[in-house]
N, CA and C of each residue as an Amber inpcrd file, in Angstrom:
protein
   201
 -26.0640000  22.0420000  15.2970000 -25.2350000  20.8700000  15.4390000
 -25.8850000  19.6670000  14.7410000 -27.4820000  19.4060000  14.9100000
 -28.0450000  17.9880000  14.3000000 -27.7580000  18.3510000  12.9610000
 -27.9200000  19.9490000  12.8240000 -28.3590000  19.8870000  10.8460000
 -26.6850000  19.9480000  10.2070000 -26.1080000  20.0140000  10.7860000
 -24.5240000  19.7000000  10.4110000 -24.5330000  18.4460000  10.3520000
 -24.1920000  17.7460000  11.4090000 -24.8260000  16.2000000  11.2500000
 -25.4650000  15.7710000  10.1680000 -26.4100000  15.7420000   9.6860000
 -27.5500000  15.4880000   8.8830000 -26.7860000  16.2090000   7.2690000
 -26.4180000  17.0320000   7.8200000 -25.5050000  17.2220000   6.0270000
 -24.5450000  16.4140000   5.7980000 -23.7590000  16.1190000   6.9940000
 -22.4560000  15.2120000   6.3900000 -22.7840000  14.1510000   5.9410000
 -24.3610000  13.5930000   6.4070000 -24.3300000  12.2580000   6.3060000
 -24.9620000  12.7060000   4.6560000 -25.8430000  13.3660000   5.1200000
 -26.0170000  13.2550000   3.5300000 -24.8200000  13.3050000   1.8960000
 -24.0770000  13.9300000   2.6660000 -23.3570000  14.2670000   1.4720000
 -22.7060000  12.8460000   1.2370000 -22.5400000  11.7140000   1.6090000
 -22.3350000  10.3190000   1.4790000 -23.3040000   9.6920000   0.5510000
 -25.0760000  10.4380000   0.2140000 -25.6880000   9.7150000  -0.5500000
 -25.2700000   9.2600000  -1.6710000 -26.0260000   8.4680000  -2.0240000
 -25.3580000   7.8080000  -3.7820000 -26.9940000   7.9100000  -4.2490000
 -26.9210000   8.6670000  -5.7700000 -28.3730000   8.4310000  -6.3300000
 -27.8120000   7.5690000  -7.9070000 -29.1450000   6.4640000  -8.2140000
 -28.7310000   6.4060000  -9.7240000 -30.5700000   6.4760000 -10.3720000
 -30.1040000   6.5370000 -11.5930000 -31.2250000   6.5580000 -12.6780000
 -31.7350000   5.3580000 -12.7170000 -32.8050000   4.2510000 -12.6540000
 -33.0500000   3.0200000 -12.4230000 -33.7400000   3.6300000 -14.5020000
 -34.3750000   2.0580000 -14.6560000 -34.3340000   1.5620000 -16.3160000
 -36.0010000   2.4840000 -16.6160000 -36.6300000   2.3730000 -15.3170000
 -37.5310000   3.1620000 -15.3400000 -37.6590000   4.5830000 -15.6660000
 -36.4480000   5.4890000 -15.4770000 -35.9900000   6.8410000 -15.4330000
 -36.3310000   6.9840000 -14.1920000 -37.2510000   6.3340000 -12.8740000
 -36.8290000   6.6100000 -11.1460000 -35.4630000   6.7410000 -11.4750000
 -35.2130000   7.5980000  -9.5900000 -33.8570000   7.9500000  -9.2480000
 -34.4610000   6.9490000  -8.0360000 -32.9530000   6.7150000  -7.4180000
 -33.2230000   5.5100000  -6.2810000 -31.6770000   6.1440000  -6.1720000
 -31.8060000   6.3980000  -4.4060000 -30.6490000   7.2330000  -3.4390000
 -30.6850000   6.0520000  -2.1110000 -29.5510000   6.2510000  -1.6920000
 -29.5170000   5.5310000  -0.6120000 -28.2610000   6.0420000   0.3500000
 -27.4110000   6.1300000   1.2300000 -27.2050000   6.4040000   2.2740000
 -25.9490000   5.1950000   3.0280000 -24.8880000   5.0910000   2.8360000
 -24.2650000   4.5100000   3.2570000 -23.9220000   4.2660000   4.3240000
 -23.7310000   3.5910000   5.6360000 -24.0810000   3.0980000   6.4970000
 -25.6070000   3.0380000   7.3970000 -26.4250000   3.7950000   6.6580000
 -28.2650000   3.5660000   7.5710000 -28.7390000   2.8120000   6.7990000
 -28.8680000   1.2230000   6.9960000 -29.8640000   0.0710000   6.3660000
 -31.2470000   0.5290000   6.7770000 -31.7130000   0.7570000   5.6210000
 -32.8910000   1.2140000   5.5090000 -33.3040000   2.9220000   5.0670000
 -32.5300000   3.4490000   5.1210000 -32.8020000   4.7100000   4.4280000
 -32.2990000   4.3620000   3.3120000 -33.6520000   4.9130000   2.5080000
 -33.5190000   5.1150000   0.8620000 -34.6900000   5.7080000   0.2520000
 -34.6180000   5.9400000  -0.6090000 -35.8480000   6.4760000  -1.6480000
 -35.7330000   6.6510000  -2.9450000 -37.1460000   6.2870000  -3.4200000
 -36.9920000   6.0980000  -4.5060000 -38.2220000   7.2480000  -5.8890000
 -38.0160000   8.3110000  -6.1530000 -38.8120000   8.9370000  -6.5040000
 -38.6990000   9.0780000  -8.3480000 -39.5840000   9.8810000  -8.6240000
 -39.4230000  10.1870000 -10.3390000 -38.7470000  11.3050000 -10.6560000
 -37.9720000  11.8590000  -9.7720000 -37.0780000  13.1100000 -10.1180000
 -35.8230000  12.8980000  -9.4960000 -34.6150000  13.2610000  -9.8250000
 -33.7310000  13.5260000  -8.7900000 -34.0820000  14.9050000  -7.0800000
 -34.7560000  16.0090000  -7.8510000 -34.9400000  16.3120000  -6.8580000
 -35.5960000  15.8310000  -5.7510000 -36.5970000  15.0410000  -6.1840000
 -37.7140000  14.4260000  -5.6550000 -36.9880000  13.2730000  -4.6620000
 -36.5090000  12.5380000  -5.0400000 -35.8180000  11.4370000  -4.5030000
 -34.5180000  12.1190000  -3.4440000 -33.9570000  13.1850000  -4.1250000
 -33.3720000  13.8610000  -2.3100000 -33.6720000  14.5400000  -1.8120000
 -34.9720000  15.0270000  -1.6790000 -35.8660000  15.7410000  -0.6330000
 -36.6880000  14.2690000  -0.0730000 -36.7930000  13.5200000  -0.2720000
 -37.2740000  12.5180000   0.0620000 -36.6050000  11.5900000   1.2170000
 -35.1450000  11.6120000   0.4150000 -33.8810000  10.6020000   0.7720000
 -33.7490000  11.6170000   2.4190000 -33.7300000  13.1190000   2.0460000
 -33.4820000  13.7130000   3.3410000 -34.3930000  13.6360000   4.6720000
 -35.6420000  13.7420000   4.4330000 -36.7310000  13.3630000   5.1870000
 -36.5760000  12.0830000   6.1740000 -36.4390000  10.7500000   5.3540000
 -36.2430000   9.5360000   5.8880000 -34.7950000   9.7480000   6.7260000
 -33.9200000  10.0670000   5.7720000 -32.2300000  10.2350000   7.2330000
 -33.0780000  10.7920000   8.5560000 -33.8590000  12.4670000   8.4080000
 -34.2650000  12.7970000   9.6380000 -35.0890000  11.6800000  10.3740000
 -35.8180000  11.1230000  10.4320000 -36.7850000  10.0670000  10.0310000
 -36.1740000   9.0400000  11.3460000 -35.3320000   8.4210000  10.5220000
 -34.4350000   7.8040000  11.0600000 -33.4940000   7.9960000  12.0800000
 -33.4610000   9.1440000  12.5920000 -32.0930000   9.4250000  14.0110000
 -33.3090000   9.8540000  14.6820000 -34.6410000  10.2200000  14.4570000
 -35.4340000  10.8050000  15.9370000 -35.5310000   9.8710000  16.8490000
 -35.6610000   8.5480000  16.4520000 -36.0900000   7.3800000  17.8510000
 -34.5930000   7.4970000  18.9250000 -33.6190000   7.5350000  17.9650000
 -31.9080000   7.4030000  19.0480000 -31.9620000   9.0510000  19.6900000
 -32.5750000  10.3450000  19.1810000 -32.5130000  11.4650000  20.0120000
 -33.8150000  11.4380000  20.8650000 -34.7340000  10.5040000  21.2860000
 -35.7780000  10.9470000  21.9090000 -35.2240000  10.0680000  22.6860000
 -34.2320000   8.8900000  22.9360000 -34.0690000   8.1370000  23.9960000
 -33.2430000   8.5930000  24.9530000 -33.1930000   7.8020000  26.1240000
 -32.8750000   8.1980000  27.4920000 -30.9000000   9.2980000  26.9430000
 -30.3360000   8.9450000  26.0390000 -29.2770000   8.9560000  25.6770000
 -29.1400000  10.6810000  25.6060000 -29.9410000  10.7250000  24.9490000
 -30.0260000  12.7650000  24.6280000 -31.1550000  12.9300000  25.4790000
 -31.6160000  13.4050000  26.5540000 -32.6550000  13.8270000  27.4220000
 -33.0170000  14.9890000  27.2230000 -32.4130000  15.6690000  26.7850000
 -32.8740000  17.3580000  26.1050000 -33.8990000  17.4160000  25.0230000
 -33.7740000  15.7450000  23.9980000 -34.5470000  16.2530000  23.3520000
 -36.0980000  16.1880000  23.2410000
């Protein structure tokens, strides 16, 4: 169920090529997830990490107790 979750959101990312040749991805509605690496792959294995990253503090709280 989370990693379903965690795909949909991903599939919302946006990556572009910055002047540098970095890729820079980001994540539409989570301020603050983004990344910025020297590959595309690199930058969404990266971009994916931080999404997980980012929802553990809201599943470790009183809200989901299972987890």
């Amino acid at each position: 169920m989370l990693s379903e979750y965690i795909e949909k959101q991903f599939k919302k990312a946006r990556f572009k090529v910055l002047k540098d040749g970095s890729c820079f991805g980001s994540i539409s509605g989570f301020p603050g997830v983004w990344a910025n690496r020297k590959t595309l792959a690199l930058c969404k294995k990266e971009l994916r990490e931080v999404l997980e990253e980012s929802l553990y503090p809201i599943l470790t709280t009183k809200i989901f107790p299972a987890f």
